[in-house]
C-alpha positions as CSV (number, residue, x, y, z in Angstrom):
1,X,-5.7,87.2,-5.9
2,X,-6.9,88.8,-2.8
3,X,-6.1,87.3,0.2
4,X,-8.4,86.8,3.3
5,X,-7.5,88.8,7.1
6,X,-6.3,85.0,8.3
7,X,-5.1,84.5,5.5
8,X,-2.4,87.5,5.5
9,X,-2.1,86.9,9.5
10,X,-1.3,83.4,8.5
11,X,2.2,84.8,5.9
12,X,2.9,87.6,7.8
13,X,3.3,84.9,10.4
14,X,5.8,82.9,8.1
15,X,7.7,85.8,7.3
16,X,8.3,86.6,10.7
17,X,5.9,89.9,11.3
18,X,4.5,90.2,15.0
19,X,1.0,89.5,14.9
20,X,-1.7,88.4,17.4
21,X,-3.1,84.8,17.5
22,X,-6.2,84.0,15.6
23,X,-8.9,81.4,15.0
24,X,-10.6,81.3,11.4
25,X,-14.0,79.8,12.6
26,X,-17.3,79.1,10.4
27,X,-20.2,78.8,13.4
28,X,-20.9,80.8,17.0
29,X,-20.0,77.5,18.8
30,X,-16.3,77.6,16.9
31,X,-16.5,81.1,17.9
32,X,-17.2,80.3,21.3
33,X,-14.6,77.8,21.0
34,X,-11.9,79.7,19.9
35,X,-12.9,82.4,22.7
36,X,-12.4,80.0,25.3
37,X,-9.4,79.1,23.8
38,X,-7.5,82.4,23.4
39,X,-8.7,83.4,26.7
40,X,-9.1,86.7,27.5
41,X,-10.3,89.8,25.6
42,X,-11.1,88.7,21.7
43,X,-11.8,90.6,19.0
44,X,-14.2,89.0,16.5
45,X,-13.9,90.0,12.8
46,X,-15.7,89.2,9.3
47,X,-13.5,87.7,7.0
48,X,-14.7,89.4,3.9
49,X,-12.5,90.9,0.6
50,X,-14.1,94.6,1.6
51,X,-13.1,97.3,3.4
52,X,-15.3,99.2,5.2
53,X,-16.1,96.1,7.9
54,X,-16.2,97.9,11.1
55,X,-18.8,100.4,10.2
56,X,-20.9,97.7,8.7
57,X,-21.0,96.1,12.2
58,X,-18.2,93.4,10.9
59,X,-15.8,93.7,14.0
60,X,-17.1,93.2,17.5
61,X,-14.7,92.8,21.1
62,X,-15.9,90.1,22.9
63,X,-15.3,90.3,26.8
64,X,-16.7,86.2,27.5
65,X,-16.9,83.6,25.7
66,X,-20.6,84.0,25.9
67,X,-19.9,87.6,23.5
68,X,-18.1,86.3,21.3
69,X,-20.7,83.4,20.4
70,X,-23.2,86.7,20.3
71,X,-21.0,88.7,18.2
72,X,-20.4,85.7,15.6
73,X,-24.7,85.4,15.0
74,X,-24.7,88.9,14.1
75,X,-21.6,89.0,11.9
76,X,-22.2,85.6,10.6
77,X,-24.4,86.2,7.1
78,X,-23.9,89.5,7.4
79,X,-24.2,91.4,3.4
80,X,-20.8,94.0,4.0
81,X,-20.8,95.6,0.6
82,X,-22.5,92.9,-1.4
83,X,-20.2,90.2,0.4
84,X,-21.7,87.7,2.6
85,X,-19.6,86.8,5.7
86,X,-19.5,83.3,5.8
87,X,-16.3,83.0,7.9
88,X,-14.9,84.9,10.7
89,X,-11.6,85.4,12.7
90,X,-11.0,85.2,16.4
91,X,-8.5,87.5,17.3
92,X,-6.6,88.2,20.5
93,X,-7.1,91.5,21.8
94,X,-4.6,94.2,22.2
95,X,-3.9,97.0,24.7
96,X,-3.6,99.9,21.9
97,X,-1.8,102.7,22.5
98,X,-1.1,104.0,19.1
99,X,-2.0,102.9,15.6
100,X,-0.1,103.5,12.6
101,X,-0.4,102.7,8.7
102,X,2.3,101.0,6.2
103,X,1.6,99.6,2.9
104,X,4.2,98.6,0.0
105,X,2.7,98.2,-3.8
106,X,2.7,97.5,-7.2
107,X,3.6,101.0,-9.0
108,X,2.8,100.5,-12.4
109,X,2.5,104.1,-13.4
110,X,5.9,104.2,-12.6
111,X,6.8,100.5,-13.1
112,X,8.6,100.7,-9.7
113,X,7.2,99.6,-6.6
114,X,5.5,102.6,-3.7
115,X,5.6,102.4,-0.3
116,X,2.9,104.7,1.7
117,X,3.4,105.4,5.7
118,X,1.7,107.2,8.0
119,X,2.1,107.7,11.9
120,X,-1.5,108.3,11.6
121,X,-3.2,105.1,11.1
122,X,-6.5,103.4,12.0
123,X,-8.9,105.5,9.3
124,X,-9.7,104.6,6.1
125,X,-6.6,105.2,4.2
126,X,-8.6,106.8,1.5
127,X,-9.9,109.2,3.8
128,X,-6.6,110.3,5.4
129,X,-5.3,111.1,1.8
130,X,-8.2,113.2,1.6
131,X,-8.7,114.6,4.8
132,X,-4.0,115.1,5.4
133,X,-2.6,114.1,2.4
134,X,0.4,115.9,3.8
135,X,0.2,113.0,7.0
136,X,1.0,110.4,4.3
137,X,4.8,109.7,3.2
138,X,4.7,108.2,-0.4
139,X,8.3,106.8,-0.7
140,X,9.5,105.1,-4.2
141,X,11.7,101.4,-3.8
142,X,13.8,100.3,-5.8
143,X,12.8,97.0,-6.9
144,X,16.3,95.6,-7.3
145,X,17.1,97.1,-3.4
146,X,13.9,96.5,-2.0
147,X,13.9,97.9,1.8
148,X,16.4,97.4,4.1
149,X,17.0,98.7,7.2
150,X,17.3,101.7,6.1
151,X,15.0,102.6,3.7
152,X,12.9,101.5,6.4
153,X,14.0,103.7,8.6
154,X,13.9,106.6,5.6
155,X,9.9,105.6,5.1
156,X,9.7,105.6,8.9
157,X,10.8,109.2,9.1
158,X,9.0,110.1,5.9
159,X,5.9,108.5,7.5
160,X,6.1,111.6,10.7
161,X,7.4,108.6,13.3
162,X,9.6,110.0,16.0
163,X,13.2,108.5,16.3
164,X,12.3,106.0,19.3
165,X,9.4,104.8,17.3
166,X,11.7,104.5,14.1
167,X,13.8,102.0,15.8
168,X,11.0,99.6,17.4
169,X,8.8,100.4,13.8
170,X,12.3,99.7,10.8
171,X,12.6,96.2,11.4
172,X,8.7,95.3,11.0
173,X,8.5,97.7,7.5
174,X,11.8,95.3,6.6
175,X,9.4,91.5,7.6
176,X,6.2,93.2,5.8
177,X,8.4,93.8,2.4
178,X,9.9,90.1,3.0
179,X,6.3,89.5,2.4
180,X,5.6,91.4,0.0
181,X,8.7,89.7,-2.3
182,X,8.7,86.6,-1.2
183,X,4.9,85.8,-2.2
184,X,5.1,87.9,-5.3
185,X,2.5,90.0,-3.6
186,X,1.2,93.2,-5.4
187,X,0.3,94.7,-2.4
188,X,0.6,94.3,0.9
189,X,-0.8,96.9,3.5
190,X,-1.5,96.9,7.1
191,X,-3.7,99.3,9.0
192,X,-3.3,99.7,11.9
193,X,0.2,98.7,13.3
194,X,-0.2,99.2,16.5
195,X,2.0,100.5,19.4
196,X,1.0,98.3,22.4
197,X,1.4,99.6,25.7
198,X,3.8,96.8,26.8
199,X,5.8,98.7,24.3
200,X,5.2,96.1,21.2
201,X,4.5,96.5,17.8
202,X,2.0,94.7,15.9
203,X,0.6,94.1,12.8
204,X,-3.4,94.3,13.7
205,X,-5.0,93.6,10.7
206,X,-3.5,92.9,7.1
207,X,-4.5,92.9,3.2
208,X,-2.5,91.2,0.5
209,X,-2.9,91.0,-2.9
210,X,-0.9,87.8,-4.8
211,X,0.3,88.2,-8.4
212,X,-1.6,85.3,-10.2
213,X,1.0,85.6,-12.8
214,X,3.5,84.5,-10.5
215,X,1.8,81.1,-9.3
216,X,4.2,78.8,-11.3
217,X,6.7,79.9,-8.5
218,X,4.1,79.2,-5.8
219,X,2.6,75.6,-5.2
220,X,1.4,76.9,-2.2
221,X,-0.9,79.6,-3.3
222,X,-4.0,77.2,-5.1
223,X,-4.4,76.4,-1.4
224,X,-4.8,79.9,-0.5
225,X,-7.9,80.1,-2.9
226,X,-11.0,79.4,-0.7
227,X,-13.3,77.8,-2.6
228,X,-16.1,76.9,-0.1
229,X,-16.1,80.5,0.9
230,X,-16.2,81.7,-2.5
231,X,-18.8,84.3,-3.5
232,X,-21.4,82.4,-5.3
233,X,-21.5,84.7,-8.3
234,X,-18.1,84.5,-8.9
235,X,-18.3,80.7,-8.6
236,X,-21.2,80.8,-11.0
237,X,-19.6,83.1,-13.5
238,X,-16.2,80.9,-13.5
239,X,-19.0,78.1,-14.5
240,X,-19.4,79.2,-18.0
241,X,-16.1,80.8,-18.2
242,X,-17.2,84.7,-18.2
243,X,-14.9,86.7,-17.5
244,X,-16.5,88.7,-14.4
245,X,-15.6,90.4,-11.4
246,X,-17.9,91.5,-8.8
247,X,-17.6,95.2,-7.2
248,X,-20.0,96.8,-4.9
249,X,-22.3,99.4,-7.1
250,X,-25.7,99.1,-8.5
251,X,-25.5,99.2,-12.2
252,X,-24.4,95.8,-14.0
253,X,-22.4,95.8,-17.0
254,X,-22.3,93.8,-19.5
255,X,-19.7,94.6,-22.7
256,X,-17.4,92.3,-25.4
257,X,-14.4,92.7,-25.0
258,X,-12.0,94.1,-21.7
259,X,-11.1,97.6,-23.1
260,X,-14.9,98.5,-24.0
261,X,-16.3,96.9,-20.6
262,X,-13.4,98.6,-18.6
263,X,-14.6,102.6,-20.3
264,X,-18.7,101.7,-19.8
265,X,-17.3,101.4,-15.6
266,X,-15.5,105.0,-16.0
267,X,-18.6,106.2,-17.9
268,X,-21.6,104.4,-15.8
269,X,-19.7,105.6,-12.4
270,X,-19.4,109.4,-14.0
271,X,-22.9,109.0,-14.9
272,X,-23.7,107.5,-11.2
273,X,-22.7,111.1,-10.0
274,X,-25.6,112.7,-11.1
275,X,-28.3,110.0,-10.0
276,X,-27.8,109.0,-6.2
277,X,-23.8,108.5,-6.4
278,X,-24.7,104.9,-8.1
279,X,-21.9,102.9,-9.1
280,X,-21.0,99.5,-11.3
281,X,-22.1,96.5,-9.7
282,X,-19.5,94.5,-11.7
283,X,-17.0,94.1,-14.5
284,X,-18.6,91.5,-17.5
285,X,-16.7,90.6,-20.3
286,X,-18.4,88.3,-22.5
287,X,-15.8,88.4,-25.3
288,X,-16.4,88.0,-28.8
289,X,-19.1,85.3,-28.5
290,X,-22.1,87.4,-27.5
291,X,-24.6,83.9,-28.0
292,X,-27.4,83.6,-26.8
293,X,-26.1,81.3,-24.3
294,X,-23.4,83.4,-23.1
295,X,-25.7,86.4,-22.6
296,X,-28.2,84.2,-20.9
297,X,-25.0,83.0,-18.5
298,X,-23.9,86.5,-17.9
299,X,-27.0,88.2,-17.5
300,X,-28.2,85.4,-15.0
301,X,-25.0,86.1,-12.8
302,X,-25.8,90.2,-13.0
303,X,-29.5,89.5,-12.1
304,X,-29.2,87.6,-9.2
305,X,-27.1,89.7,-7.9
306,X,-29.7,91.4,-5.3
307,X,-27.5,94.8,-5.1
308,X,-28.5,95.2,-9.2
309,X,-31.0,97.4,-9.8
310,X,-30.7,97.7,-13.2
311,X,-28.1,96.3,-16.2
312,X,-26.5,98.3,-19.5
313,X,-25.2,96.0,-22.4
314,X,-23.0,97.7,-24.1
315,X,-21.4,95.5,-27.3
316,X,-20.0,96.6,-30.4
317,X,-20.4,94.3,-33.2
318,X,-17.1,93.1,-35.2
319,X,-16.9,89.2,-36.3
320,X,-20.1,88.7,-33.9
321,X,-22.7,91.3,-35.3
322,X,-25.1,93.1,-33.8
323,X,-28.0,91.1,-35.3
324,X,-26.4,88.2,-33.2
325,X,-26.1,89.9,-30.1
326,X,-29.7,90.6,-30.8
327,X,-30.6,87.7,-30.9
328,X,-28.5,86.8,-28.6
329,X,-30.5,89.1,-25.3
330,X,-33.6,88.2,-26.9
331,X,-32.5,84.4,-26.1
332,X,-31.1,84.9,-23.0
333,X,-34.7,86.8,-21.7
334,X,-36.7,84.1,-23.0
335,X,-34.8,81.7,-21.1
336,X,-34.7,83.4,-18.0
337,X,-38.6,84.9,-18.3
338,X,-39.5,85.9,-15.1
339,X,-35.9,85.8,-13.9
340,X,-35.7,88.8,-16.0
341,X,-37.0,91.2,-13.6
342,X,-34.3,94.4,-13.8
343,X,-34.6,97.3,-16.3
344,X,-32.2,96.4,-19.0
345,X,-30.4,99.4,-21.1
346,X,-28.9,98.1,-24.4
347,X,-27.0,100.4,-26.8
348,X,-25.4,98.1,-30.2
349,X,-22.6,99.8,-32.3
350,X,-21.1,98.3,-35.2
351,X,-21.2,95.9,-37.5
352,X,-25.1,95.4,-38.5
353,X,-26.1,97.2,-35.7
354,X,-29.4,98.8,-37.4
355,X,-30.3,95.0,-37.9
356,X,-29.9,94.6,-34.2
357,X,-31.7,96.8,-33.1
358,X,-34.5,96.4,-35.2
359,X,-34.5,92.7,-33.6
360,X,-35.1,94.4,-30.2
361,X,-37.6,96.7,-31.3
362,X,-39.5,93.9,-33.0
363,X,-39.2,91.8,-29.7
364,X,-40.9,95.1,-27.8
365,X,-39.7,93.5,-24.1
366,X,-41.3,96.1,-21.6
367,X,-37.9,96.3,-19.4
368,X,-35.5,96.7,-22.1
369,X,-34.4,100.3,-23.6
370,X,-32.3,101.0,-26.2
371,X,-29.9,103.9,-26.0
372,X,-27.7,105.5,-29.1
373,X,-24.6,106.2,-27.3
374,X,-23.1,104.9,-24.6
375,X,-23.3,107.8,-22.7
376,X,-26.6,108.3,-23.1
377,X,-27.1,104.3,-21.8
378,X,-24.8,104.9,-19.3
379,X,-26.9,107.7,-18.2
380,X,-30.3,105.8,-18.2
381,X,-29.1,102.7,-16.6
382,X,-27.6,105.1,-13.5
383,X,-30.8,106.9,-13.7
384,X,-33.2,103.3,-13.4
385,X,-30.7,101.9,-10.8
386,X,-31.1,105.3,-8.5
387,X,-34.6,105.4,-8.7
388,X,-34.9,101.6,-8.0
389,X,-33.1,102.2,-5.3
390,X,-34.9,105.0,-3.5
């Protein structure tokens, strides 16, 4: 489970990691409010489980009272990557002099944990890898050793900080792994910890990721699951029990089976590369039931999605055949009628699948194409989604 900004303030708090205060607030007059409160400078921020919020105008420093209420309408129902902000955080503001990055994950490749450090923070920790891999210290921990002082102190140096810094930065890396095993996290990162110029350092902003399999040891954590904040496709999809996760492409995708769906995303966001840089709008597994109630379910999630611009079914037929999945889409677009208002690319493998497609030839829909492979419907559906999108 992804946590929330607050909502990572709120445990590094517990755990003992310097942080600024904050204000989770759901209107401009709580803004205001929480402004007035702090006093001061205040940073306002989208709470939203994306990166990429400053850009998207997401983050705002209010000087008054008066700007932060400002900054909250313009942040407030703001779409950051397919995520409305519905919530945001009023932050106190900080006298930066230096911003770093530290993160500590889940290294299943390795089945070990991965700690990554940089004395370079602030970017997009995707882009530094990019743009100076060499600026970013990948340090294994041992799981049964965890970090201590010093291993801190080792990823500190790894990480380019100079020896004063290593000292004031050592015991924060130590709180932030307290964190990280304490809440059976699978990641916890912060960028940027700051250097103040009082001489401080701060955790500025935070992402943690819980371990859902690890809830029986944490009452706590249902709490931490926001459902009035939820996104309402999710909350819709969790409905009728489909298996779906939202991401922030184009293309929806909707396969039987979590192997199958999880190859059409590497194969769709290949394909994406050669029409626009589209991407999947979402992971869809509608298991081995492929009704016509299911399918009308799932592709009434994917279609009111308003970042879909087109969807590829891709299903092979085993103890559900293709003639049912057939029938199945055919259902599901009678029921939805003019819901059904996206290009939809089907491709059918398996188990009676000349039967099935047959059924969708028969049924002639004007938005629905059938493709042999999957790479060729991976291709088409990229190809509709770019040029809806232009």
């Amino acid at each position: 489970m992804d946590l929330y900004e607050y909502q990572a303030r709120d445990l590094f708090e517990k755990y003992g990691v310097p942080v600024l205060p904050g204000i989770v607030a759901d209107t401009p007059e709580e803004v205001r409010a929480a402004s007035e409160k702090l006093g001061g400078v205040t940073v306002v921020k989208a709470q939203v489980k994306t990166g990429g919020r400053g850009k998207a105008g997401g983050v705002k420093v209010a000087k008054t009272p008066d700007d932060a209420e400002e900054a909250a309408k313009a942040i407030l129902g703001l779409d950051i990557k397919g995520h409305v902000v519905r919530r945001v955080m009023v932050a106190g503001g900080a006298n930066i002099a230096r911003e770093f990055y530290f993160s500590v994950l889940l290294d299943r490749a390795n089945r070990s944990y991965l700690s990554l450090c940089s004395v370079e923070g602030g970017m997009e920790i995707e882009q530094l890898a990019v743009e100076k891999p060499e600026a970013l210290a990948r340090v294994e921990v041992d799981p049964l050793t965890g970090i201590d002082l010093a291993k801190a102190k080792q990823i500190a140096k790894a990480g380019g900080f100079p020896d004063d810094l290593i000292e004031k930065v050592a015991p924060v890396l130590v709180k932030l792994y307290d964190v990280y095993k304490g809440e059976d996290a699978t990641l916890v990162e912060v960028n940027p910890l700051v250097l103040t110029g009082e001489g401080e350092i701060i955790a500025l902003d935070g992402k943690v990721s819980l371990d859902a399999n690890a809830d029986f040891r944490h009452a706590d954590h249902e709490a931490l699951e926001d459902k009035s904040a939820a996104d309402p496709l999710e909350a819709k999809a969790k409905q009728h029990d489909l298996n779906y996760v939202k991401l922030d492409g184009q293309v929806g995708i909707i396969g039987n089976g979590a192997g199958l769906v999880m190859s059409t995303l590497d194969v769709v966001a290949y394909a994406g590369e050669k029409h626009g840089g589209v991407k999947p709008a979402n992971f869809l597994d509608i298991g081995g039931g492929a009704s016509a109630e299911v399918m009308a379910a799932g592709l009434d999630v994917i279609l009111n999605d308003p970042q879909v611009k087109s969807v590829f079914v891709n299903v092979f037929g085993g103890i559900t055949a293709c003639d049912a999945v057939a029938n199945g889409i055919v259902g599901a677009l009678n029921t939805l009628g003019a819901e059904a208002n996206k290009p939809l690319v089907v491709r059918l493998d398996g188990n009676k699948v000349d039967e099935g497609r047959a059924i969708l030839n028969d049924y002639n829909h004007p938005l629905v194409t059938l493709a042999e492979t999957m790479d060729q419907g991976a291709d088409k559906a990229a190809e509709l989604a770019s040029a809806a999108a232009a």
